[in-house]
C-alpha positions as CSV (number, residue, x, y, z in Angstrom):
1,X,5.9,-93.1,-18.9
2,X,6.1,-96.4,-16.5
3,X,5.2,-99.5,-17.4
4,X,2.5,-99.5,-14.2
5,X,1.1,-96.0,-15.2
6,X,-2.3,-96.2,-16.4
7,X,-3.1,-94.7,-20.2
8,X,-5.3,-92.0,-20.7
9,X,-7.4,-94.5,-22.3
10,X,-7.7,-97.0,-19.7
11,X,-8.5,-94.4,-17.0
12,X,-11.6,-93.0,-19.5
13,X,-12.8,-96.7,-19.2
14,X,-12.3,-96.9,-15.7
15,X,-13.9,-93.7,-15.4
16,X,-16.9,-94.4,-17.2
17,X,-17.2,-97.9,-15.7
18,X,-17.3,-96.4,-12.5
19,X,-19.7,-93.8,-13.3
20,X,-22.2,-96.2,-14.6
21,X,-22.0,-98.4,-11.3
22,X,-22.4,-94.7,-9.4
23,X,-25.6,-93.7,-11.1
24,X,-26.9,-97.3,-10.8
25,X,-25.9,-97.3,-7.0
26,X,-27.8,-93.6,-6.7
27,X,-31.1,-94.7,-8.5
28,X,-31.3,-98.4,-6.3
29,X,-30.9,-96.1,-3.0
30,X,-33.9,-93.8,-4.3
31,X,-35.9,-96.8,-6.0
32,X,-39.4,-97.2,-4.2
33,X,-40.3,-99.9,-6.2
34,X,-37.6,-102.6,-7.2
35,X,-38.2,-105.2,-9.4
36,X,-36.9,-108.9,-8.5
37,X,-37.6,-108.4,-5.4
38,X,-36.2,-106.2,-2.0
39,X,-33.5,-109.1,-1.9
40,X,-31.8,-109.1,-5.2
41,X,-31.8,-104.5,-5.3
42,X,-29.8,-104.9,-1.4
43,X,-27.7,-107.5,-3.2
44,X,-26.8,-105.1,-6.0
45,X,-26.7,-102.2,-4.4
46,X,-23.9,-104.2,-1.9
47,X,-21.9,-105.1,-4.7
48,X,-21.8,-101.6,-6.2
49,X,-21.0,-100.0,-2.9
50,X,-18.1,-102.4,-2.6
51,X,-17.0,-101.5,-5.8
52,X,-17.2,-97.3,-5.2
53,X,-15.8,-98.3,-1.8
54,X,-12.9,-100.3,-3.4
55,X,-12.2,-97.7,-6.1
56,X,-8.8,-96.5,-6.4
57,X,-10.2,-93.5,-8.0
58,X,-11.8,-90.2,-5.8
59,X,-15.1,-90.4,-5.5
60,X,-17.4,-87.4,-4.2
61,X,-21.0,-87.0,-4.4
62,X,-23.0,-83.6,-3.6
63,X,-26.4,-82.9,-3.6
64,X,-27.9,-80.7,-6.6
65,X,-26.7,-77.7,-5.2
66,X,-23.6,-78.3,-4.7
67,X,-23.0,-79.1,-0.9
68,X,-20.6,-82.6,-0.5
69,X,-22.6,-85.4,0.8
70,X,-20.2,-88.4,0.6
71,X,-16.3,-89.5,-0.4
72,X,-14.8,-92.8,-0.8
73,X,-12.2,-93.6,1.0
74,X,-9.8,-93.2,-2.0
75,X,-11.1,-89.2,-2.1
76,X,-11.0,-89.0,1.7
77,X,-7.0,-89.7,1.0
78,X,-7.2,-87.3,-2.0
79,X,-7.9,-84.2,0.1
80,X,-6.4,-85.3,3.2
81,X,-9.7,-85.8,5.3
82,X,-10.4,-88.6,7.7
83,X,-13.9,-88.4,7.7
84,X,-16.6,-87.3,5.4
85,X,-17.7,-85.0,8.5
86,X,-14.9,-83.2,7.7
87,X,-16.2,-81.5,5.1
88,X,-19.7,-82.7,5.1
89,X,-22.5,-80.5,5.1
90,X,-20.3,-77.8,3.1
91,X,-19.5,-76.7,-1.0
92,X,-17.5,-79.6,-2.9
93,X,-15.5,-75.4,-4.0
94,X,-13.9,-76.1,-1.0
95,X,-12.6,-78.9,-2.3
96,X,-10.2,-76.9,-4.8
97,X,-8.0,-74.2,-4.3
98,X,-9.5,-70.4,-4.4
99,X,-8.1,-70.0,-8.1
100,X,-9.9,-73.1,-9.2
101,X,-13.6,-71.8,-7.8
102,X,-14.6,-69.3,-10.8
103,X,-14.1,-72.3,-13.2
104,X,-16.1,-74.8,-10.9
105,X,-19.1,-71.9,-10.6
106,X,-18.9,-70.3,-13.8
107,X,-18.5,-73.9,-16.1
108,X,-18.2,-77.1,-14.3
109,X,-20.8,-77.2,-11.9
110,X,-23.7,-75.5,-14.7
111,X,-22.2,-78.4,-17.4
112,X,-22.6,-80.8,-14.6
113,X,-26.2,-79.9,-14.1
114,X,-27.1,-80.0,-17.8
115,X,-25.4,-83.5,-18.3
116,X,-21.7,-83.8,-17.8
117,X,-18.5,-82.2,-17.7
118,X,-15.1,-83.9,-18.8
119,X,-11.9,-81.9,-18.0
120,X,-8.5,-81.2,-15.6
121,X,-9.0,-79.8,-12.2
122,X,-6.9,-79.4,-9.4
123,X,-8.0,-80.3,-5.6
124,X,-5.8,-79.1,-2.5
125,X,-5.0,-81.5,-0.3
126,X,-6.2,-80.1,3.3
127,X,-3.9,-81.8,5.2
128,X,-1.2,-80.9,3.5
129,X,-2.4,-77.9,1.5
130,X,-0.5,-79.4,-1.3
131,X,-2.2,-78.9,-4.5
132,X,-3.4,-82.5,-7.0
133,X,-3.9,-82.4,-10.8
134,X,-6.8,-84.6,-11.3
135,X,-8.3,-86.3,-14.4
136,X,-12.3,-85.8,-13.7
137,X,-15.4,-87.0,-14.8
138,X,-18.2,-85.0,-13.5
139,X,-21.4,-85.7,-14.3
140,X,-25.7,-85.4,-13.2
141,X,-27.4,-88.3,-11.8
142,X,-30.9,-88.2,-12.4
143,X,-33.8,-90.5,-11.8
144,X,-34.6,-93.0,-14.5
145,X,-38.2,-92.4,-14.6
146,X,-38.9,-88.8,-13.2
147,X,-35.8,-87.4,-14.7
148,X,-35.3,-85.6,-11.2
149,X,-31.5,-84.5,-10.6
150,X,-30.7,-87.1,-7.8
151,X,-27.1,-85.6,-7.0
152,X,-23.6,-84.5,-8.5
153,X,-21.2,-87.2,-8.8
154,X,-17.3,-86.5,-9.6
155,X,-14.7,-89.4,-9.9
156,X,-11.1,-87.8,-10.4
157,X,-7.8,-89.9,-11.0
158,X,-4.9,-88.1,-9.3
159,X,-2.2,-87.0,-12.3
160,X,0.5,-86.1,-10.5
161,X,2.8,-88.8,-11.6
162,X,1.6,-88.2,-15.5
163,X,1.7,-84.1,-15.0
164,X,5.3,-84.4,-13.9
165,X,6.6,-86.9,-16.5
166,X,5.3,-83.9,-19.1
167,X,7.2,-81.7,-17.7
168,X,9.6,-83.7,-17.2
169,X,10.1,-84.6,-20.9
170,X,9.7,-80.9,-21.5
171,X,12.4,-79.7,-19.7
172,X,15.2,-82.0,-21.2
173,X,13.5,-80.8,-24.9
174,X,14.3,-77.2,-23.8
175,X,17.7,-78.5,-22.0
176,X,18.5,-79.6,-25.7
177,X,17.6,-76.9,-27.0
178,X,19.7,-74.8,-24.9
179,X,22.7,-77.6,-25.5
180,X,22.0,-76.7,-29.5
181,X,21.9,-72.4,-29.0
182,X,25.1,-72.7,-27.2
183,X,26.9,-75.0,-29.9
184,X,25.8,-72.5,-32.3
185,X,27.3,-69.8,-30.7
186,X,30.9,-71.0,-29.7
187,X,31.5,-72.9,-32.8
188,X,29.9,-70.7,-35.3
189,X,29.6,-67.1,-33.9
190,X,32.9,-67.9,-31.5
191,X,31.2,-65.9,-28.6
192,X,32.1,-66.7,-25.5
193,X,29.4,-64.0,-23.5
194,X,26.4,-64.7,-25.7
195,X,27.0,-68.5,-24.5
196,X,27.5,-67.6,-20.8
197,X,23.5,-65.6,-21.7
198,X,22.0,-68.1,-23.0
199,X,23.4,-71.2,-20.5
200,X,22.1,-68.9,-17.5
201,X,19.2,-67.6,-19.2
202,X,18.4,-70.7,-21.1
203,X,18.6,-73.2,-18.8
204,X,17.8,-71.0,-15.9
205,X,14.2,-70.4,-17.2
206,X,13.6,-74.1,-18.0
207,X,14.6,-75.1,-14.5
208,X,12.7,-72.5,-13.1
209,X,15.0,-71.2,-10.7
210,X,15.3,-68.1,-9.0
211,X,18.4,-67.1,-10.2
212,X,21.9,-68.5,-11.7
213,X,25.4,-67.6,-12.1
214,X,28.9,-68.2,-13.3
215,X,31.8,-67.4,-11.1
216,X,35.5,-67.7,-11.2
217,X,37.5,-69.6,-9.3
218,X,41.4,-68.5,-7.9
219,X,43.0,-71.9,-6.4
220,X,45.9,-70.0,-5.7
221,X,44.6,-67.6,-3.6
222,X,41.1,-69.4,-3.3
223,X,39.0,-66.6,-4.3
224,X,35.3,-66.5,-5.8
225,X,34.4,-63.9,-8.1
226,X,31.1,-63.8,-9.3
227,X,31.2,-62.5,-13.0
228,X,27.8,-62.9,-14.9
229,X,23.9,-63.1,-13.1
230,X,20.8,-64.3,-14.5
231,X,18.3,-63.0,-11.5
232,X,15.0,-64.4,-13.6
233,X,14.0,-61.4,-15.3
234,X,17.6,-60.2,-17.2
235,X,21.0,-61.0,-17.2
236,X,23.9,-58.6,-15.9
237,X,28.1,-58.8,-15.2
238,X,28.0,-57.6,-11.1
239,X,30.5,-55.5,-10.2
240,X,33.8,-57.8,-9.4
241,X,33.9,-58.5,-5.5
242,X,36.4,-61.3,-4.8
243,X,35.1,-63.1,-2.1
244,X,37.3,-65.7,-0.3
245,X,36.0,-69.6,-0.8
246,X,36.8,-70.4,3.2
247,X,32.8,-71.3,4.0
248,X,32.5,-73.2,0.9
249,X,35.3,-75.3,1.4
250,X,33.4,-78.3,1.9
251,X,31.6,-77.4,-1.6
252,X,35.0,-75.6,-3.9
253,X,36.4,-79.2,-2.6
254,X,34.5,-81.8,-4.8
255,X,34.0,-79.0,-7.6
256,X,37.8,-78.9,-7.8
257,X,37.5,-82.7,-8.1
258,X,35.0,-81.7,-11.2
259,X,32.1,-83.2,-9.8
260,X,29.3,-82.2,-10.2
261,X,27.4,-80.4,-6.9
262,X,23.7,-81.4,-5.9
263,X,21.7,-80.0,-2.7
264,X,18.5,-80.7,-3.1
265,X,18.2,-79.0,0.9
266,X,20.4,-76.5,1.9
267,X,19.0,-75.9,5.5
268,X,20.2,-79.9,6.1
269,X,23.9,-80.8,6.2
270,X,25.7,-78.0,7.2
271,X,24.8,-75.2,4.5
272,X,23.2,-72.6,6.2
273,X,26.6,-71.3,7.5
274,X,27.9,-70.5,4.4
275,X,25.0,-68.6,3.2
276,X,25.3,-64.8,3.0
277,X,27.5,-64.8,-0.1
278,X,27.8,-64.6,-3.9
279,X,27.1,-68.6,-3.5
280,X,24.7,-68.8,-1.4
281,X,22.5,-65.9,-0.4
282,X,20.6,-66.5,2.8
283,X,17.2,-67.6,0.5
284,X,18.7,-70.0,-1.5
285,X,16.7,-73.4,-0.9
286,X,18.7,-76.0,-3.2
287,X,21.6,-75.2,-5.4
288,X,23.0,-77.6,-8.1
289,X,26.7,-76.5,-9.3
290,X,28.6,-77.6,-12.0
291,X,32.2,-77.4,-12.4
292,X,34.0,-76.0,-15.9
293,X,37.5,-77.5,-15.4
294,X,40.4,-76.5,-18.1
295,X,43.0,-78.9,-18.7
296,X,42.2,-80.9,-15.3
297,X,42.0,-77.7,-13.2
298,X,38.7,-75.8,-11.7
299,X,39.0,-72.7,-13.9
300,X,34.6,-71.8,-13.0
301,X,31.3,-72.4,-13.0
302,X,27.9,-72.4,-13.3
303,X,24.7,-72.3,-10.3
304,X,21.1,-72.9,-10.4
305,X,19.9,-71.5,-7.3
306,X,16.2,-72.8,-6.4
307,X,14.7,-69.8,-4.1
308,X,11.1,-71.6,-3.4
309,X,12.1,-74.4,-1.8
310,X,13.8,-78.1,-1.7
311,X,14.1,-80.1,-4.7
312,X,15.5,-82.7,-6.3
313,X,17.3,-82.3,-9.0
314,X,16.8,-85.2,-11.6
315,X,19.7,-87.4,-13.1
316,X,19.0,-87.0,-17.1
317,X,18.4,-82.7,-16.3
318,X,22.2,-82.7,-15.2
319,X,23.7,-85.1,-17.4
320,X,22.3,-82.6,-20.0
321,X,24.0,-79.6,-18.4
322,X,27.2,-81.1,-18.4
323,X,27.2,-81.7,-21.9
324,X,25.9,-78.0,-22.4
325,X,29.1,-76.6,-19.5
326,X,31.3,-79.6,-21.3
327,X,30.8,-77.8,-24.6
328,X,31.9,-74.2,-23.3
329,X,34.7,-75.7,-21.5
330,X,36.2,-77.0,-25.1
331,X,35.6,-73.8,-26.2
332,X,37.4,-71.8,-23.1
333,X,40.5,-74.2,-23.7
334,X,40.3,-73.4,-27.6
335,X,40.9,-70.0,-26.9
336,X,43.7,-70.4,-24.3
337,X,45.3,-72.5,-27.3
338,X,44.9,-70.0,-29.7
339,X,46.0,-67.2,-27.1
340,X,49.1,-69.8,-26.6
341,X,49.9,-69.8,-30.1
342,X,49.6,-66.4,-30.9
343,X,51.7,-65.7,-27.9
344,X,54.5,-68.2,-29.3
345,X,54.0,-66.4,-32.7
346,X,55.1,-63.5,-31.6
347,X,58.3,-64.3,-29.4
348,X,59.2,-66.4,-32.3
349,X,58.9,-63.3,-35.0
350,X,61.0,-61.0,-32.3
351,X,63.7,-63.9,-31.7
352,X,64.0,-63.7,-35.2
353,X,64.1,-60.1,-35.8
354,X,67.1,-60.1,-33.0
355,X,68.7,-62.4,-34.9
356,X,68.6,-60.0,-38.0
């Protein structure tokens, strides 16, 4: 996590801070009868607004039942509004994204009622329909003295930035764990296919992408064949097809070079003419491609094809991967050595016999 990213500890604090200056904001705007006089309750409630106002966190308040009366300017930015009369007048359900709702009907708004409720939700951005994980505090304001429920307050902390360092961190853990599987197999089991499995497979499923592959590559005839498919459910060997590498010249060229292929966008620079293929089928949305050269030649290798849309595919993710295809192509050259020395074995035992 950043240096600048707040701890889940400080943003309880905040929270609750926050909350407390809410309710005390809520009860001076209902009070009939201030103490100290009508000049020092305006004065107060002035610096609490500024405060809610000036919050960097979401702030929404709804009446008892539920229907949004007000938003800070921080939540109008949240859920993409410019004006409370956006969504004024209407559920704060609409708000959150049509999965979320049971949960806000069935638990958060009832908890809410009785006290407080303390839990992840996620909002949808309207404007962009992009969905938020928030941090929220959602709680009951009630009069001091009645005990009346004056409104329902929620103040949420947008977790994006936290949510995606998690998974971050999870997916090099799995990476590693993938890097560790296909050790295991080449160096104790010596099998080349389980490894090819378990890097598409593997490290397929952690990336979450639609589909991977490994193909082979013919530099002297520049052909493509496509020999082993992880489609995200199971893993097969396609029937052999060699395809010529003509519309991926631009791409074959820097692989030959062994580096290693990002597009986090294929329908920028170029791409969408070469789709249609083994490489690139007409819904791939970002590939990243990494080379397996064998003795300073392009002998294969391995794609991650994202099918939902553009991404960018992080620094420390790839150096991983090249470790785990830098691995398999010791292992590929270990056998071509062995295959080499067998092969001299043999000529050597038949010069012999001739010589007998």
């Amino acid at each position: 996590m950043k240096d600048e990213e707040k701890s889940r500890e400080e943003l309880l604090r905040e929270l609750a801070e926050t909350r407390e200056a809410l309710s005390r904001l809520q009860l001076l705007s209902r009070s009939t009868k201030p103490s100290g006089g009508s000049h020092g309750v305006v004065e107060e409630r002035d610096q609490l607004l500024g405060l809610i106002e000036n919050s960097s966190e979401a702030i929404a308040i709804a009446t008892p039942d539920g229907v949004c009366s007000y938003l800070n300017p921080a939540g109008l930015q949240l859920f993409g509004l410019e004006s409370i009369e956006d969504i004024g007048g209407r559920s704060i359900l609409e708000l959150h994204p049509e999965k979320e709702r049971a949960l806000l009907r069935d638990e958060v708004l009832p908890a809410m009622r009785k006290g407080k409720w303390q839990g992840e939700l996620v909002y949808q951005n309207r404007a962009t329909g992009g969905l938020v994980p928030c941090w929220v505090n959602a709680f009951a304001v009630r009069h001091s003295r009645s005990g009346e429920l004056i409104a329902l307050a929620t103040l949420a902390h947008d977790i994006s930035a936290l949510k995606s360092g998690e998974r971050h961190r999870e997916r090099i853990v799995g990476l590693k764990d993938v890097s560790r599987r296909v050790a295991t197999s080449l160096l104790e089991q010596d099998d080349l296919h389980r490894a090819i499995g378990i890097i598409l497979e593997g490290a397929g499923r952690i990336l979450a992408v639609g589909r991977s592959f490994l193909c082979r590559y013919r530099e002297d005839r520049r052909w493509i064949f496509r020999t082993h498919e992880w489609d995200g459910t199971e893993l097969g060997r396609p029937q052999l097809n060699p395809e010529t590498s003509q519309p991926y010249e631009r791409l074959t060229r820097r692989l030959v070079r062994g580096e290693v292929v990002r597009l986090g966008d294929l329908d920028e620079g170029g791409h969408l003419a070469a789709k249609g293929g083994a490489f690139l089928r007409p819904d791939a949305r970002a590939i990243l491609v990494m080379p397996v050269v064998i003795h300073g030649r392009l002998e294969s290798f391995f794609g991650f094809v994202d099918t939902e849309g553009p991404r960018e595919w992080e620094d420390e993710e790839v150096s991983t991967l090249e470790i785990i295809v830098d691995s398999f192509a010791r292992a590929v050259e270990r056998r071509i050595a062995e295959r080499e020395r067998t092969m001299i074995a043999k000529d050597l035992e038949r010069s012999v016999a001739r010589e007998r």
